[in-house]
C-alpha positions in Angstrom: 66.8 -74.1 91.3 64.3 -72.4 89.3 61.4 -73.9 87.1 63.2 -73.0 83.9 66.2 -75.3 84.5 66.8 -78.4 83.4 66.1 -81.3 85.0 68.6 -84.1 85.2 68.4 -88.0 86.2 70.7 -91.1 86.6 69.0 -94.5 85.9 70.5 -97.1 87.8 69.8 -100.7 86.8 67.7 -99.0 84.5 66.3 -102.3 82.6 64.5 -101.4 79.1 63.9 -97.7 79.6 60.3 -97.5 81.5 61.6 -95.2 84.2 62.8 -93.3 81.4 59.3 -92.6 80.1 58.3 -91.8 83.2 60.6 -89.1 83.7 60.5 -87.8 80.4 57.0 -87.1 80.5 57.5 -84.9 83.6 60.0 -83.1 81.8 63.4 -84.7 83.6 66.3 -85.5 81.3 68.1 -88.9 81.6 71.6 -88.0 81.7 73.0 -91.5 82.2 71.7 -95.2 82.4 73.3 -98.4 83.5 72.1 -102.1 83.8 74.2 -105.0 83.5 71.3 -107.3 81.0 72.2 -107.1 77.6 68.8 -108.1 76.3 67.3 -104.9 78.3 70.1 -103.0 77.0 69.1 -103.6 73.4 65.5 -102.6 73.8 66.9 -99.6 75.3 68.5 -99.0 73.0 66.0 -99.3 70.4 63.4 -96.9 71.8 66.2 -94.3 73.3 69.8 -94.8 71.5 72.8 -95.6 72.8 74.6 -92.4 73.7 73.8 -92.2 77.7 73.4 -96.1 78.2 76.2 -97.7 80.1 76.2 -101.6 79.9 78.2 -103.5 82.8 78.5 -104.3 86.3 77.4 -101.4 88.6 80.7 -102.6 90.6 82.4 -101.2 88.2 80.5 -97.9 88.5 82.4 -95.2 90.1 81.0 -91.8 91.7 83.0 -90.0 89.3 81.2 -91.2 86.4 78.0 -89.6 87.1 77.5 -86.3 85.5 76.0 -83.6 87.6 71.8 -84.7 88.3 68.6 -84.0 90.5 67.6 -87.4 91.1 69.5 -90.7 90.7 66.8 -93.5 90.5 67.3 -97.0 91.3 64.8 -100.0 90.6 67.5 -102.5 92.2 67.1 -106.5 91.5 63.5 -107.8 93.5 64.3 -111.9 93.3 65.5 -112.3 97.0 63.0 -109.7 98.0 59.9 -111.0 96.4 57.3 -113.4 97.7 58.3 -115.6 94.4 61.7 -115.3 95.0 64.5 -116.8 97.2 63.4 -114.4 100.5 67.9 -114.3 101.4 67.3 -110.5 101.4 69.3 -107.6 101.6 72.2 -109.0 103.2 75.3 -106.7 104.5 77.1 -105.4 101.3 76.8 -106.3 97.8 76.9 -110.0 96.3 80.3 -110.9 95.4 81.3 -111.0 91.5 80.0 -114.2 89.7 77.1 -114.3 92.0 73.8 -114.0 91.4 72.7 -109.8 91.0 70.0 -109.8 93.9 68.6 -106.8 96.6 72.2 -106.7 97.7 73.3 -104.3 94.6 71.2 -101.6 96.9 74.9 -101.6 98.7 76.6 -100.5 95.0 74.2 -98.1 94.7 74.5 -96.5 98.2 78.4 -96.6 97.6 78.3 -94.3 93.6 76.4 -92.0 95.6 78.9 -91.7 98.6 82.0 -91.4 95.7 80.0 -88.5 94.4 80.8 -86.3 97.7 78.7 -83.0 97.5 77.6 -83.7 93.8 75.2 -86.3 95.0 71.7 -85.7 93.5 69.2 -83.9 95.5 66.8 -86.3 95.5 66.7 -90.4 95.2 63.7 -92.8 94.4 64.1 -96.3 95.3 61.4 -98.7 93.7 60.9 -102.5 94.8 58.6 -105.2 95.5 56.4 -105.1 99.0 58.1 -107.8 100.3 61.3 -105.6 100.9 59.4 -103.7 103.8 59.2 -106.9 105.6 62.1 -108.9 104.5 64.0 -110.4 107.7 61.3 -109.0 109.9 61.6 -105.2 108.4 65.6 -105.3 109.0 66.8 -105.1 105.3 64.6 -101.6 104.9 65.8 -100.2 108.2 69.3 -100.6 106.9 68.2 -99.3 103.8 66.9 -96.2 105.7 69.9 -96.1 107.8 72.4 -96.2 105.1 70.6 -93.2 103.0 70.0 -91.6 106.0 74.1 -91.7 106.5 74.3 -90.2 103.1 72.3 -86.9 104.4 68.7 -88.2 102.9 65.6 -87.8 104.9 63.9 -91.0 103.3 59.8 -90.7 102.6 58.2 -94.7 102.3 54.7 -95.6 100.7 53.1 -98.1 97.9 51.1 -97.2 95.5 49.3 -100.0 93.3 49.6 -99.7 89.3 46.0 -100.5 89.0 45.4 -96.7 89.8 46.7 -95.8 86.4 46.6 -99.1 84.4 44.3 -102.0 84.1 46.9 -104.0 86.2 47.6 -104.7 90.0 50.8 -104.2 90.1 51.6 -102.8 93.8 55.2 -101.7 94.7 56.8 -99.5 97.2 58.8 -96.4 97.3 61.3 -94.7 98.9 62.1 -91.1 98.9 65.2 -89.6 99.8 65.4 -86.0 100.2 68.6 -83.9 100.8 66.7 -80.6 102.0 63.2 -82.1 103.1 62.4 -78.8 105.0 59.6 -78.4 102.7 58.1 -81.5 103.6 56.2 -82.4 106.5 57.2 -84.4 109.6 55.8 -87.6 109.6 53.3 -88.2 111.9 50.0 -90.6 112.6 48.1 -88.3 110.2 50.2 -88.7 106.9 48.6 -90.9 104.6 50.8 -94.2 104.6 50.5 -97.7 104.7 50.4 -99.4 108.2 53.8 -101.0 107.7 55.1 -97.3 107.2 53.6 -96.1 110.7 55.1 -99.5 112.2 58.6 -98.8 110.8 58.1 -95.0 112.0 57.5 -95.9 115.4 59.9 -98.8 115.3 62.2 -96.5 114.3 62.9 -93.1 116.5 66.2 -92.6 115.3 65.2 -92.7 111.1 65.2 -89.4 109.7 62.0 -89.8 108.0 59.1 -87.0 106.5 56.0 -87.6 105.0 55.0 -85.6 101.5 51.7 -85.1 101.2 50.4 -86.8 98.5 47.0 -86.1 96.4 44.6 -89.0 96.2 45.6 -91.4 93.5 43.1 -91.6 90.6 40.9 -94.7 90.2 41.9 -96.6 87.8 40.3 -98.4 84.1 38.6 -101.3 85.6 38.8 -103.6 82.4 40.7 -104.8 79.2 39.1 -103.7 77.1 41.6 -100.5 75.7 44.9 -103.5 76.5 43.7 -106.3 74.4 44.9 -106.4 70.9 42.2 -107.4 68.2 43.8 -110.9 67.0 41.9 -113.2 64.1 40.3 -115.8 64.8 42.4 -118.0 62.8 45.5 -116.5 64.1 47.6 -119.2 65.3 48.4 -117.8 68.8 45.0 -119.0 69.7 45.2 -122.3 71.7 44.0 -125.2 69.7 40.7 -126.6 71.1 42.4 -130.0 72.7 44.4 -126.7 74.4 41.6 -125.0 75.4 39.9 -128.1 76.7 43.2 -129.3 78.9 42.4 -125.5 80.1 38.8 -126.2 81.3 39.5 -129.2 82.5 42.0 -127.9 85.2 39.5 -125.5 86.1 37.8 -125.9 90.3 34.2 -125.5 90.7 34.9 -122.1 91.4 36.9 -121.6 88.2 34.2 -123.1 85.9 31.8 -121.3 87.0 33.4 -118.1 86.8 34.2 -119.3 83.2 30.5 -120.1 82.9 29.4 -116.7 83.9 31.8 -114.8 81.2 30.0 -116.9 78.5 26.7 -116.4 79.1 27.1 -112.0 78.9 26.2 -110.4 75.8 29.3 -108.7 75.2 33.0 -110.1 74.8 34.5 -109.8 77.7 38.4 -110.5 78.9 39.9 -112.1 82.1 43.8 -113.2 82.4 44.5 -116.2 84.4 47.4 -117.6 85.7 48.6 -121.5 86.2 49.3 -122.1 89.6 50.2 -125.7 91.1 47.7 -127.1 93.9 47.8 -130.5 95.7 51.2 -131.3 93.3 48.6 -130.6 89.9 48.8 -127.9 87.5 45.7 -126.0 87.3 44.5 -122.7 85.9 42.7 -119.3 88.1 41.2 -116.9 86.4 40.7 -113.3 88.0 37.6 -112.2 89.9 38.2 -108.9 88.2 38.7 -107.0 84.5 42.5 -106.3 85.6 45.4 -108.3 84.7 47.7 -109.5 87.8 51.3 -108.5 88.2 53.5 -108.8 85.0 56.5 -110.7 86.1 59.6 -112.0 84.2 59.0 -115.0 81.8 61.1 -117.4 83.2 58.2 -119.9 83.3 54.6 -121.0 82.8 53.4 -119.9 86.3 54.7 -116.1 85.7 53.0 -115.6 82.2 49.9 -114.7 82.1 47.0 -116.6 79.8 44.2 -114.0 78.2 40.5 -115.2 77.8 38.3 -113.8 75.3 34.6 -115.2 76.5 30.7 -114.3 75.1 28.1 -115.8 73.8 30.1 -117.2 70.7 32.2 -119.2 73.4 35.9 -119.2 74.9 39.4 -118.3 73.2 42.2 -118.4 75.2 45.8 -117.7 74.6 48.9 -116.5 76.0 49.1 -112.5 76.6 51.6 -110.6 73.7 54.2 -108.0 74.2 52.2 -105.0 73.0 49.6 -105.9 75.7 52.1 -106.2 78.5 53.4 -102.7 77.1 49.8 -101.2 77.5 49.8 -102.4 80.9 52.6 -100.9 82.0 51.8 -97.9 80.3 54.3 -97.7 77.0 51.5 -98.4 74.4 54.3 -97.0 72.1 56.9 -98.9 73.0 59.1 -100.2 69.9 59.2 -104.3 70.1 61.6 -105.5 67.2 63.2 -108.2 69.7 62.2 -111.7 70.5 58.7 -112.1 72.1 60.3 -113.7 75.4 62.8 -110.9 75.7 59.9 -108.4 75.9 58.1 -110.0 78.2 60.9 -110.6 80.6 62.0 -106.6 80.1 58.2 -105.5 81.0 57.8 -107.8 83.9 61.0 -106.7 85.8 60.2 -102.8 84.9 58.1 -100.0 86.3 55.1 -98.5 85.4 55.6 -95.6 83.7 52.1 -93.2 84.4 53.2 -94.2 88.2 56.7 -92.9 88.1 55.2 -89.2 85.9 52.2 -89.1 89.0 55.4 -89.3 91.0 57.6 -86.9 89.5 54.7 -84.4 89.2 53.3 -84.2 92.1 56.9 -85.3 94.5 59.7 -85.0 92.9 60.1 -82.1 90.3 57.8 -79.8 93.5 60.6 -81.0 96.1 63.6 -79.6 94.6 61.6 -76.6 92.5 59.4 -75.7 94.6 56.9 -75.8 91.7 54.4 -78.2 90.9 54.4 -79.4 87.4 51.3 -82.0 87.8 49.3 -82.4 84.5 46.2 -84.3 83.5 48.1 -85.5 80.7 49.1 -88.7 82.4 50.8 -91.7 80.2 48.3 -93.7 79.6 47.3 -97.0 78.1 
């Protein structure tokens, strides 16, 4: 393939469209989408138009429906994977219709690309939580491996934490699977990786796995300060002071005096903070840092986060808004016409999108051209 063809890819369980932008802005057309959430659908549809989303079941998906692409991409459900989640894992094949749309689609996946014979795409990126490289002891990745590997992939594992691109830790990991990884290096002791990657490596003699080699990742904002939108003071989205005070009072020693700190600086300054519950109470942490945690979906008071707007004219604290969970995952553009709780839910179960353009610059669109196409002009917040 040369550099002046286009490049194709297929988003499964696409969600609202972030791996999209990702790809977009490394110059790799989506040629078809699928995810079975509606509300996710509609956002998608708002930003991108209808004409290559596919709503439904991926059981119903079948290899023939998948026009000819590079890269398939596939951000598959996290719930039973994550530390917040169930933990049931990968299991053997896909989840049975009616039940719950867990890891186990990874299986539905895997079989679209076996139904598309030869006409598989060259290349695959897999994206989940960290928990699936040790979910039930490492097994559920090594059949993960196993089962690209079947499908004629060399698969390339690593992590790489949002908060390199965006004020956000958000880390996830990757997998890479590469038709023709002659171009890539073997993997050995030297290739920069996690420690769990060099455990499943040696684990793992029969894997076919390489190691790309990677630039260093960039370092990252460190504060809020370009996330936060500029809200009134009377604006109503502000806590009411009996709020705030139920706030405080939660707070540890540690807490308050963390609080403390922020509002004796001279500037306004912003911290998020999330409610945890300890000894059977509710109470409220605030982060050490100027970074937001992970976004998650808003299915409950412990996965939203709170902002806190502290200096020397006191404390405001309220809950964090759709366009600031947009800048934090890198879609400051992003068009949010829905329900507030249907954006937040649609950014918190999505990707980051100046993470997936680092990728397809500098991994990606170079593994099947053979040309780099990095740029300095990364999506950012």
């Amino acid at each position: 393939m040369t550099a002046m063809e286009e490049l194709r890819a297929a988003e499964f369980f696409a969600g609202i469209g972030l791996m999209r932008l990702g790809l977009e802005h490394a110059g790799i057309t989506t040629s078809w989408a699928n995810d079975i959430e509606r509300d996710k659908h509609e956002l998608y549809v708002e930003n991108f138009g209808a004409s290559e989303f596919i709503l439904g079941d991926i059981r119903d998906v079948q290899g023939q429906d998948i026009p000819r692409v590079e890269f398939a991409t596939a951000s598959f459900p996290c719930t039973d994977l994550s530390l917040a989640g169930n933990r049931k894992g990968l299991g053997k094949k896909a989840a049975p219709r009616g039940a719950e749309d867990g890891s186990s689609m990874f299986w539905e996946f895997a079989r679209v690309l076996e139904e598309m014979g030869d006409d598989r795409p060259e290349a695959v990126l897999l994206e989940n939580v960290l928990g699936f490289a040790s979910s039930h002891g490492g097994r559920d990745l090594s059949k993960a491996v196993r089962r690209l590997n079947d499908l004629g992939y060399s698969c390339d594992l690593f992590a790489i934490d949002a908060r390199h691109f965006v004020p956000q830790s958000r880390p996830r990991m990757f997998i890479v699977g590469l038709r023709d990884a002659t171009e890539a290096e073997s993997f050995d002791i030297h290739a920069d990786r996690p420690d769990w990657v060099h455990r499943f490596v040696s684990d793992h003699p029969e894997a076919t796995v390489h190691a790309w080699r990677l630039p260093c990742l960039p370092t990252g904002p460190r504060s809020l300060t370009r996330i936060v939108e500029r809200i009134a003071s009377d604006d109503a989205r502000w806590w009411t002071e009996a709020q705030v005070q139920q706030f405080t009072d939660s707070l540890s020693n540690l807490q308050a005096e963390r609080l403390a700190n922020l509002r004796r600086g001279s500037r306004t300054t912003w911290r998020t903070a999330y409610r945890r519950t300890r000894n059977g109470s509710a109470v409220w942490e605030i982060r050490s840092d100027g970074i937001a945690g992970c976004l998650r979906t808003a299915r409950g008071g412990s996965s939203k986060q709170a902002l806190i707007q502290a200096g020397s004219d006191g404390i405001r604290v309220r809950w964090m808004t759709p366009r600031e969970y947009a800048r934090l995952m890198g879609a400051p553009r992003f068009k949010l016409s829905h329900g507030r709780n249907q954006a937040l839910f649609g950014f918190g179960d999505a990707v980051c999108v100046p993470v997936i353009q680092w990728l397809c610059d500098h991994y990606l669109v170079p593994a099947i051209t053979g040309i780099s196409c990095a740029t300095s002009d990364l999506a950012a917040a």
